[in-house]
N, C-alpha and C positions, 0 to 999 in steps of 0.2 A: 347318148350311149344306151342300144338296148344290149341285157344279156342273156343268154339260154346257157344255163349253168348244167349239165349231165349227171351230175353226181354229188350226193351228200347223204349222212347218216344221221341227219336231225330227230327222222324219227325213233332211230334205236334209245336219241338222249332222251323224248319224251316218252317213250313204252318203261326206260328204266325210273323218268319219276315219275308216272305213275303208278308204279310199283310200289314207291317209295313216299306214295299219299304225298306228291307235293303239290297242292291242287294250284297253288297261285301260279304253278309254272305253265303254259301254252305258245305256243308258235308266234305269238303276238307278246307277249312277256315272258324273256326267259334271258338267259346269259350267256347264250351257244353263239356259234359261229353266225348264224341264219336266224332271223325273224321278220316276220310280214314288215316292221317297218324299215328295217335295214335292207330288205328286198327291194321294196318300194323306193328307197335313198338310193339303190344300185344301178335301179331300172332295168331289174330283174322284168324280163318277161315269161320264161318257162323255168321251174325249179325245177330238174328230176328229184323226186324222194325216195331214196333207197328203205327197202323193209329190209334188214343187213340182220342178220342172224349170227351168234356166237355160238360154236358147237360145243368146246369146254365148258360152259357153263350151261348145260343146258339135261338135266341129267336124264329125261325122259328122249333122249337123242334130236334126229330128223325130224321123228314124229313131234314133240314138245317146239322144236325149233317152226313148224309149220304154222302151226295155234299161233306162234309168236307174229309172225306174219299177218294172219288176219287181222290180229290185236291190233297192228300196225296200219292196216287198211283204211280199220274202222276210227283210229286216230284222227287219219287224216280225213278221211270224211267228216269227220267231228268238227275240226276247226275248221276247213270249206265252208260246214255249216255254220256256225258261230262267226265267223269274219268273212258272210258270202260276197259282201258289200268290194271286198280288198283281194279276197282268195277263189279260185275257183279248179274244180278239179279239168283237167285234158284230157279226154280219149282220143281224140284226132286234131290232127293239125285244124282243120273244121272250128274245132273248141278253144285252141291258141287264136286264131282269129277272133273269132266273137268274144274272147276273153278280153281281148286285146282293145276290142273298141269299145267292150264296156270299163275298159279302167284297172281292172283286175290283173292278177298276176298267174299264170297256170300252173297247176301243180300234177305234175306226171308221178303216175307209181310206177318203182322198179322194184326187182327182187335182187337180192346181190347174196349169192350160195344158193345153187339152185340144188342142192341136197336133200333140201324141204319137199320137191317132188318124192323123192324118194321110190324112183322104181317106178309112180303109179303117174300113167299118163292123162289121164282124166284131169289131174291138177292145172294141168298146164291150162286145159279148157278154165278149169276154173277162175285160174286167176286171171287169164284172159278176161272173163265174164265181170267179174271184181273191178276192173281197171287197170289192171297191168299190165304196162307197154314194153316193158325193157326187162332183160332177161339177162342175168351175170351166172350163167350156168356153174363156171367153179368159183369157190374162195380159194384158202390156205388149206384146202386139205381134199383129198381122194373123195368120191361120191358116185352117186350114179352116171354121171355125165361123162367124166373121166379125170383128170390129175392136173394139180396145179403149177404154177411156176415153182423152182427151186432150185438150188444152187447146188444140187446130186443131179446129174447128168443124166442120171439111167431113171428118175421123175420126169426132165424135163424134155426128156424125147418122146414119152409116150402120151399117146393121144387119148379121142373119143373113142369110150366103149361102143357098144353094140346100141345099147336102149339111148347113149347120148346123140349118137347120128341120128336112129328115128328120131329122136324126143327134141330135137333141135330142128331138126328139118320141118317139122309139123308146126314148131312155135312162130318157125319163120312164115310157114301158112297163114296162121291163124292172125299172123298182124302183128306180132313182138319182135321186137328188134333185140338180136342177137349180141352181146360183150363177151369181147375177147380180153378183157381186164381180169388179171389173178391167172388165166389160160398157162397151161405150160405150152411150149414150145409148139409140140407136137399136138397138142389139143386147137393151139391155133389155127394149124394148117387144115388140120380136119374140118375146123368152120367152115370154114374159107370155101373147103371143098362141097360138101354137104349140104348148106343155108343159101337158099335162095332169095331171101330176103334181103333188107338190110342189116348190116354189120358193121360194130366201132366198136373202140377202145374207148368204153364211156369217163376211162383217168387212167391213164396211162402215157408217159415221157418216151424218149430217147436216149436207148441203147448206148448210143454212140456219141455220147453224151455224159452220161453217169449209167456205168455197166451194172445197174440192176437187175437182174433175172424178173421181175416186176416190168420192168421196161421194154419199148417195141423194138427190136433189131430195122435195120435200112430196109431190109428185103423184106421185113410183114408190113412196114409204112408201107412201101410202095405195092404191095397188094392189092392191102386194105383201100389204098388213096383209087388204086384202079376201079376194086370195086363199087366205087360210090360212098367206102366208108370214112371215118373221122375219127381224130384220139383227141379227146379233151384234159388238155394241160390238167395234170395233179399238183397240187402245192404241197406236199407231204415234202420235206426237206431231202429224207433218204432216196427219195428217189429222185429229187432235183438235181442234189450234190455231193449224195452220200451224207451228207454231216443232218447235223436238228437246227441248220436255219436253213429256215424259208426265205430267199430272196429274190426281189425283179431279176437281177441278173441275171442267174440261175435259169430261172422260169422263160427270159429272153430267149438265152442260147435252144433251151429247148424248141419255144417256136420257131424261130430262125433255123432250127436245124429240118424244124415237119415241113419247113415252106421249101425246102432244099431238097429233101429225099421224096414229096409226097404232094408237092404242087401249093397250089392257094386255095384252093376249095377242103384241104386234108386238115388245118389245126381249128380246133376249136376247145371249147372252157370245160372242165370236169373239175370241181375245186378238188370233192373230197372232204369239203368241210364238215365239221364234228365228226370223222371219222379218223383224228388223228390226234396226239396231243406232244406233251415231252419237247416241242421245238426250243430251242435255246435263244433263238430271232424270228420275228414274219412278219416283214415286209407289208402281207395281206392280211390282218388277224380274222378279219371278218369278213362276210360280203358286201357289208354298206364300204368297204376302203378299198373294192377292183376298180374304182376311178383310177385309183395310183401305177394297176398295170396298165390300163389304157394309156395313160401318159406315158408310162416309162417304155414302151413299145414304140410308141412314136416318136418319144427321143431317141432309141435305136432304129427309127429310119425307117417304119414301117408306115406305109402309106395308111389316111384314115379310109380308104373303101378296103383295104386288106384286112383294117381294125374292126370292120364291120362284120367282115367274114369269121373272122374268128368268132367275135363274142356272139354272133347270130345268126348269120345267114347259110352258115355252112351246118349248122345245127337244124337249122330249120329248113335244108333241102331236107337229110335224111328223115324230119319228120313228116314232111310233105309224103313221102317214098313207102315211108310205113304204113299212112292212110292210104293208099293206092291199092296195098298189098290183099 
């Protein structure tokens, strides 16, 4: 089993201990969701690392939430360096290859709130320049880009603003792949429209499935699936099942449902991990125990070249798609 996992918020846990001087904690020793060796147990081959920014706590706004990002960059560059032997950072599918035969595990930067632009398009060049591949233009709140999912009607019909169609269309230029995860509705379809590039739902479920406003409706799977893009299963329970467990179950019906509305080449893995907590069950607690979805997939009957697709090959078209770009 290889896996390319899309999404996780490991880094926000170590930006806040390092904050909090806890110097013995690092990506290699720590007690989160993720670490180099439970990666290495998973046969993790790409980790996306989200720099996930919190606006409420953040009292200097965008601007302080931005700083917070580099912080984050430089994180991970830090332990690349410290664990080069185990870790290595990805710009291009290129670098997942050569990672991959030297032993290594690749680690992609993402931004997730792209607020942190904040109006000024030069950034997007920057973190381009930085390493940044993946691009979560909204979270949980209004920004430059435009508005996110939510369950007031008159949020989740409206779209990209004006700076978000340039500033998204440019990103797809320059080589970042666009997420439509946290998207309202209508900010969705504006992607869709707009981005030339590649496009997925780096953790985001089915709709029609557990009716979360979070989740993809039939008709942006099948879009999305047209366009070349992919949603990677979230394990966050509320939007599995509504409830705070995390189960295979669960997590089943939703890829069975992406293989139904969106083909075999559409589901792939977005854990989300340490970007969640409060579950009451999980099934997955960690990433060293995605053996257990593997298995319990194909006790529901899913072929293992299907099981390939999900946990990597349908990942690693669209990153083949983003080096082209």
């Amino acid at each position: 089993m290889k896996l390319i996992d899309l999404h996780c918020d490991t880094l926000w846990k170590l930006l806040q201990c390092e904050r909090e001087r806890e110097k013995d904690t690092d990506l290699k020793e720590n007690n989160f969701c993720i670490s180099i060796p439970q990666m290495q147990k998973a046969g993790t081959l790409v980790q996306f690392f989200a720099c996930f920014t919190y606006l409420p706590s953040a009292p200097g706004g965008y601007e302080e939430c931005y700083e917070d990002v580099l912080r984050m960059i430089k994180i991970l560059r830090r332990e690349c360096g410290r664990y080069s032997e185990e870790l290595a950072l990805a710009c291009s599918y290129g670098d997942v290859r050569k990672n991959e035969e030297n032993g290594k595990v690749s680690a992609v930067l993402t931004v997730e709130e792209g607020g942190i632009v904040n109006g000024k398009m030069e950034r997007l060049t920057k973190l381009y320049q930085e390493g940044v591949r993946l691009l979560t233009p909204i979270w949980n709140y209004e920004n430059c880009f435009g508005y996110p999912n939510s369950r007031d009607e008159r949020v989740m019909s409206r779209g990209l603003k004006p700076f978000g169609k340039e500033a998204l269309a440019f990103a797809g230029e320059l080589g970042m792949i666009v997420d439509v995860s946290h998207a309202s509705d209508g900010v969705f379809w504006d992607i869709m429209d707009c981005v030339k590039g590649p496009v997925v739902a780096s953790h985001s479920n089915c709709r029609t499935v557990c009716s979360h406003p979070r989740n993809l409706t039939d008709a942006m799977i099948r879009r999305l699936s047209e366009a070349g893009g992919i949603a990677g299963l979230n394990f966050y329970g509320l939007f599995l099942s509504g409830t705070r467990v995390s189960g295979i179950d669960a997590m089943t019906a939703h890829i069975k449902h992406m293989l139904d509305a969106g083909g075999s080449e559409f589901p792939a893995i977005g854990t989300d991990f340490d970007g969640f907590d409060g579950m009451e069950h999980e099934d997955i607690p960690k990433t060293e125990d995605m053996e257990r979805l593997w298995d319990g997939l194909k006790l529901a009957g899913i072929r293992e070249s299907q099981l390939d697709r999900i946990f990597r090959k349908n990942a690693e078209r669209v990153l083949k798609r983003a080096s082209r770009s």
